[in-house]
PyMOL commands that place a pseudoatom at each C-alpha (Angstrom):
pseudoatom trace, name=CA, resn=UNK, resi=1, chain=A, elem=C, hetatm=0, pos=[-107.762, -11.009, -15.902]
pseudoatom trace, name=CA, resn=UNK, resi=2, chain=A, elem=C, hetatm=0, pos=[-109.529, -10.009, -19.021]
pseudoatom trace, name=CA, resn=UNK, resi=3, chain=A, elem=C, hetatm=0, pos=[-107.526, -6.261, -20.274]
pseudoatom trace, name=CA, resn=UNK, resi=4, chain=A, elem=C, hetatm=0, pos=[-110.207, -4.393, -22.932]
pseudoatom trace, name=CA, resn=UNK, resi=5, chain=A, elem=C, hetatm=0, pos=[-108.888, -2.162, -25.765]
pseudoatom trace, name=CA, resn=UNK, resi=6, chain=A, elem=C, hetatm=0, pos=[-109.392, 0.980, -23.898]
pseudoatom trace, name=CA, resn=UNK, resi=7, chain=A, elem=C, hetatm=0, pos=[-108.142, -0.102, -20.685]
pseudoatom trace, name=CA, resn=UNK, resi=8, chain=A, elem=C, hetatm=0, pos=[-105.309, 1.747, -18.999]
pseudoatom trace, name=CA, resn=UNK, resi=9, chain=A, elem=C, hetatm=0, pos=[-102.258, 0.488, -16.942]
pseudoatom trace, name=CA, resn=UNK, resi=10, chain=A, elem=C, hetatm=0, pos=[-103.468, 0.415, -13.383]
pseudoatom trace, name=CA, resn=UNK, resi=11, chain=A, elem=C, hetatm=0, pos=[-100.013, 0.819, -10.905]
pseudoatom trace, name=CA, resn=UNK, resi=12, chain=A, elem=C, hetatm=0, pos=[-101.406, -0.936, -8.038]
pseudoatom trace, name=CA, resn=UNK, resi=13, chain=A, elem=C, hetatm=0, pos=[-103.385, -4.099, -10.273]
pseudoatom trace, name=CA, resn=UNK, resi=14, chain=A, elem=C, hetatm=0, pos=[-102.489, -7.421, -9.186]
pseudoatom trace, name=CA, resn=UNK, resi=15, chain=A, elem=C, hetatm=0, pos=[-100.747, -7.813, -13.021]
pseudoatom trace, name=CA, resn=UNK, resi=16, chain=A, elem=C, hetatm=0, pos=[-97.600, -6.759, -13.487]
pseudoatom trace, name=CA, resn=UNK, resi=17, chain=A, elem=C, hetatm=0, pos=[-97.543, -3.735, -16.063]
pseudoatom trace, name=CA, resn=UNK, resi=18, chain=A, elem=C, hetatm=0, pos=[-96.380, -5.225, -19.083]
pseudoatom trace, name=CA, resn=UNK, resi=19, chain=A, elem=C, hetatm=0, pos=[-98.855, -8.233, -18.692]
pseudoatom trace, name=CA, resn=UNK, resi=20, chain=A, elem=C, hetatm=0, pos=[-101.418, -5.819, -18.482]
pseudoatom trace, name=CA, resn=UNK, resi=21, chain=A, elem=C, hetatm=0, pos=[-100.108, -4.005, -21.454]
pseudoatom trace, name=CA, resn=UNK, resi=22, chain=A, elem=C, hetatm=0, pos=[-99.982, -7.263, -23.623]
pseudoatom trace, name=CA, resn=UNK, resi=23, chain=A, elem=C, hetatm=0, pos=[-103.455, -7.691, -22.765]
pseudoatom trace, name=CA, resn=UNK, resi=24, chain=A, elem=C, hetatm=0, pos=[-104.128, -4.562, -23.662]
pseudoatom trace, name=CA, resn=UNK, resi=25, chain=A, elem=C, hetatm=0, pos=[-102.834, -4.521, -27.157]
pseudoatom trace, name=CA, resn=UNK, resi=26, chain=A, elem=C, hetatm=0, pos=[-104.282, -8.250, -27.309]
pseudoatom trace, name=CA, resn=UNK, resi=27, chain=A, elem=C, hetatm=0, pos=[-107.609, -6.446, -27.746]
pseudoatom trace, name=CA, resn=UNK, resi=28, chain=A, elem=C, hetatm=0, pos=[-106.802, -3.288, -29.616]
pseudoatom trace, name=CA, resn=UNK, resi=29, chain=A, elem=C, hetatm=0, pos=[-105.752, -6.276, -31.755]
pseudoatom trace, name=CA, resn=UNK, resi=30, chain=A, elem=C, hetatm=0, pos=[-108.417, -8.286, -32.050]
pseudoatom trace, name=CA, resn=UNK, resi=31, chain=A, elem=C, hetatm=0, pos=[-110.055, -4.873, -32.064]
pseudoatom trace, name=CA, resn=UNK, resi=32, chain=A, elem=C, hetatm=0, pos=[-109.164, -4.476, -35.543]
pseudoatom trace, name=CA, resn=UNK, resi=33, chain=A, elem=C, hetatm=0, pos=[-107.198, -1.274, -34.370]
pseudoatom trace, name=CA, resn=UNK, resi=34, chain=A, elem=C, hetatm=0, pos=[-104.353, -1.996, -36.589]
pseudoatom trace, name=CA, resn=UNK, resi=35, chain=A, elem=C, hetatm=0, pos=[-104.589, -4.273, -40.005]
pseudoatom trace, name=CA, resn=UNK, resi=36, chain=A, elem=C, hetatm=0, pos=[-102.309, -7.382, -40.744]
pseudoatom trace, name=CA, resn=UNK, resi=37, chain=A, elem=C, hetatm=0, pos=[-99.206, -6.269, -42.224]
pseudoatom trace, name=CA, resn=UNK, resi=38, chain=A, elem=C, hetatm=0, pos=[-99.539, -2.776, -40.767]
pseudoatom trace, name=CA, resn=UNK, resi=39, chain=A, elem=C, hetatm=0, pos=[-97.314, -1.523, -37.937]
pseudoatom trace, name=CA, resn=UNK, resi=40, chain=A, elem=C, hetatm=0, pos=[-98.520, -0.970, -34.259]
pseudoatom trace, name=CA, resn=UNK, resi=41, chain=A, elem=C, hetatm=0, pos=[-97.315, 2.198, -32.793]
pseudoatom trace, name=CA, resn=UNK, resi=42, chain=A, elem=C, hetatm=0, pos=[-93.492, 2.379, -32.124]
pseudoatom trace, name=CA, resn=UNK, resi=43, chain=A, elem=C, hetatm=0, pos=[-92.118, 1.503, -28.362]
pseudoatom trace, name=CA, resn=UNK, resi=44, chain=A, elem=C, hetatm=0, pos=[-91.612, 5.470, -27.922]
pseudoatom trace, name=CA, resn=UNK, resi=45, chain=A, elem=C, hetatm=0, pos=[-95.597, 5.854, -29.003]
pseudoatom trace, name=CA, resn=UNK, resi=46, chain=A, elem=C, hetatm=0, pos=[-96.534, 3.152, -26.640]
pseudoatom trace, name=CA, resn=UNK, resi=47, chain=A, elem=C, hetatm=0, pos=[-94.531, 4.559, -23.832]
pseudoatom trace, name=CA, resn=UNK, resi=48, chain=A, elem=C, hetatm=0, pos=[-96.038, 7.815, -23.622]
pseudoatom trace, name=CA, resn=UNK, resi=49, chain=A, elem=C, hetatm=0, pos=[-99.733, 6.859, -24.516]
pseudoatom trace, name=CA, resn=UNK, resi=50, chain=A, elem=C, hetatm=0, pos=[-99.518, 4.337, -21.470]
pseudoatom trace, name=CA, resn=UNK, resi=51, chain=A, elem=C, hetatm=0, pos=[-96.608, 6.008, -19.729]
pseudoatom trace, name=CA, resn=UNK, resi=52, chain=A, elem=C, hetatm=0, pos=[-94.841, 2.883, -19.104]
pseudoatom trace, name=CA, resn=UNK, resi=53, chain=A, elem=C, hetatm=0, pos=[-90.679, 2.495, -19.391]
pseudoatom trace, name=CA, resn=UNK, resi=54, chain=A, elem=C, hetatm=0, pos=[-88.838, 1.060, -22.686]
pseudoatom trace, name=CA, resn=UNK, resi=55, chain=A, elem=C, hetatm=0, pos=[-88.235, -2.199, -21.161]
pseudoatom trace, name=CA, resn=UNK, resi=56, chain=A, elem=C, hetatm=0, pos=[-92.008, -2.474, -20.014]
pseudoatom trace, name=CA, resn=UNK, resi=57, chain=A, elem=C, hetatm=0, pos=[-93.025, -1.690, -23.488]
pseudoatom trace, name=CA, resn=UNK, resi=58, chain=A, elem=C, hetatm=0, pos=[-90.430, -4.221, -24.755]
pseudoatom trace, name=CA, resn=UNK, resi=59, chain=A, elem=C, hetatm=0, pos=[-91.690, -7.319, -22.592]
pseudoatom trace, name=CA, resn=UNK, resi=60, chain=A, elem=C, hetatm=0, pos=[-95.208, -6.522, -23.700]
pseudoatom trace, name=CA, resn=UNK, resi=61, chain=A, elem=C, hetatm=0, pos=[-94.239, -6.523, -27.494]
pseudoatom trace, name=CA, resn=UNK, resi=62, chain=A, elem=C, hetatm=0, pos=[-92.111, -9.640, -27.088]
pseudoatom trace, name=CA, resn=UNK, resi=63, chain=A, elem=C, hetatm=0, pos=[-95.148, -11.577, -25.555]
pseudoatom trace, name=CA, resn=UNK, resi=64, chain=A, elem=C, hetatm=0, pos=[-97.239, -10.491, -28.595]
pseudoatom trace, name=CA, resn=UNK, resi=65, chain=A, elem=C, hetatm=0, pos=[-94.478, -11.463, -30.968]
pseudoatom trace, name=CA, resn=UNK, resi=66, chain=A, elem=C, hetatm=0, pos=[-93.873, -15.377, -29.063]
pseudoatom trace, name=CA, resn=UNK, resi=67, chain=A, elem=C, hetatm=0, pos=[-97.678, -15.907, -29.808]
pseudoatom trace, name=CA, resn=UNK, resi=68, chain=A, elem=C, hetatm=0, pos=[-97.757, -15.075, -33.565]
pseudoatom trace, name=CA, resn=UNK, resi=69, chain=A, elem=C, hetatm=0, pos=[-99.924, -11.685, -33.172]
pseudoatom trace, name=CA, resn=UNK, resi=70, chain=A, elem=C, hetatm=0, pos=[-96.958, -9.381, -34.568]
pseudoatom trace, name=CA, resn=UNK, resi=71, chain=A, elem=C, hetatm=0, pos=[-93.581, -9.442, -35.592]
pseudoatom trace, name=CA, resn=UNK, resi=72, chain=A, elem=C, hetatm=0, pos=[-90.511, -7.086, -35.619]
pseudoatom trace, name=CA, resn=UNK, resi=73, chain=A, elem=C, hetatm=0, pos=[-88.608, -5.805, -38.684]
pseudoatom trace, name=CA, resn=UNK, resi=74, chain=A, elem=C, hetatm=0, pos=[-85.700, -4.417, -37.844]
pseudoatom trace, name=CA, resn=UNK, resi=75, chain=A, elem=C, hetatm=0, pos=[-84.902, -0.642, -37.833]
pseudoatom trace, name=CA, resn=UNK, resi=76, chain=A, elem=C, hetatm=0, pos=[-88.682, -0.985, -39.418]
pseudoatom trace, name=CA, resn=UNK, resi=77, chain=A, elem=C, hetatm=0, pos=[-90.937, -1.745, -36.589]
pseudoatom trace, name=CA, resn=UNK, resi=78, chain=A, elem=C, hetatm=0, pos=[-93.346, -3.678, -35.497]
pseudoatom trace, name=CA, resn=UNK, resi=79, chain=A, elem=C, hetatm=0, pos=[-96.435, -4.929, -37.594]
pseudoatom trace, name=CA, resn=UNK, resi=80, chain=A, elem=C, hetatm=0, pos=[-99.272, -7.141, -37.117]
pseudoatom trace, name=CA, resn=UNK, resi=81, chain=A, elem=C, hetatm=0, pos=[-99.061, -10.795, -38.478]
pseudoatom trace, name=CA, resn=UNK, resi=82, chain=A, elem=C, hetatm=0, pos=[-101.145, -12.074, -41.029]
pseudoatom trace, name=CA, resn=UNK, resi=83, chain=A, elem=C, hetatm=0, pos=[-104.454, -13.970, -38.998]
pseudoatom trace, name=CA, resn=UNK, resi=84, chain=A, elem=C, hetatm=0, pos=[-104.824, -17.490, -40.400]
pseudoatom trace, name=CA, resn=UNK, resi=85, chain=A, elem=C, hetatm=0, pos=[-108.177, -18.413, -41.921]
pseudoatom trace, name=CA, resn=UNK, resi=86, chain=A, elem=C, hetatm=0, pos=[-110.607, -19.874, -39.872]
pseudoatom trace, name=CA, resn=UNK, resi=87, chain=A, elem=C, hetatm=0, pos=[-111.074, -24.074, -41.057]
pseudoatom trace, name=CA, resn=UNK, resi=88, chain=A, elem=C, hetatm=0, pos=[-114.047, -24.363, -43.886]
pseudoatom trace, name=CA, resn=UNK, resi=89, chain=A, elem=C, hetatm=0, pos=[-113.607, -20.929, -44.932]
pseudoatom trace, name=CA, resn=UNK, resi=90, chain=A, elem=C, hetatm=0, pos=[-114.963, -19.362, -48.070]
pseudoatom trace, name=CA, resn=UNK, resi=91, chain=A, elem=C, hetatm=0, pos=[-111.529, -19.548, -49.217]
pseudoatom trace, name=CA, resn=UNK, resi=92, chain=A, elem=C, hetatm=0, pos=[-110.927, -23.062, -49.461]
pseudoatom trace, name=CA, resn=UNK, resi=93, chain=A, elem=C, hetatm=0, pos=[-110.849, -24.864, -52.891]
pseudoatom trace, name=CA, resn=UNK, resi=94, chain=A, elem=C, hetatm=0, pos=[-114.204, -26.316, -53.259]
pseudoatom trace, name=CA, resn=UNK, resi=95, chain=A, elem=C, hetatm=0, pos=[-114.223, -30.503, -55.325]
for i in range(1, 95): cmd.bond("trace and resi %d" % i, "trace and resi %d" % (i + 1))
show_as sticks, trace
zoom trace
């Protein structure tokens, strides 16, 4: 299932929470909600904005962070990673 950035965790969906959660912030993501190197909101934030459970929260982030989209610094946070350059960019060295 396809989760929008202003979607809402839905008890009785099909999806278990947190995969609907990771889909959520997959968007807000790609959104442009939060810019590389930035954090995302903290596991306490995301709790009570979606009114999930730590651990729910947790899975969620930890999906995000196994595909590349953020990463965790400890006692920091969590930020968004860098997005690679799409291939023949306007930043490649031109010969």
């Amino acid at each position: 299932m396809k989760f929008g950035p202003d979607d809402q965790v839905e008890r009785d969906a099909p999806e278990a929470p947190y995969e609907q959660l990771a889909g959520i912030l997959r968007a807000r993501l790609a959104r442009g909600d939060w810019k590389p190197r930035r954090p995302i909101p903290s596991e306490s934030g995301l709790c009570a904005e979606y009114g999930l459970s730590r651990p729910t929260v947790r899975r969620a982030v930890a999906d995000l962070v196994t595909a590349g989209l953020v990463f965790t610094v400890p006692q920091r946070g969590t930020y968004v990673a860098e997005r690679p350059e799409p291939a023949g960019g306007e930043n490649e060295p031109r010969g």
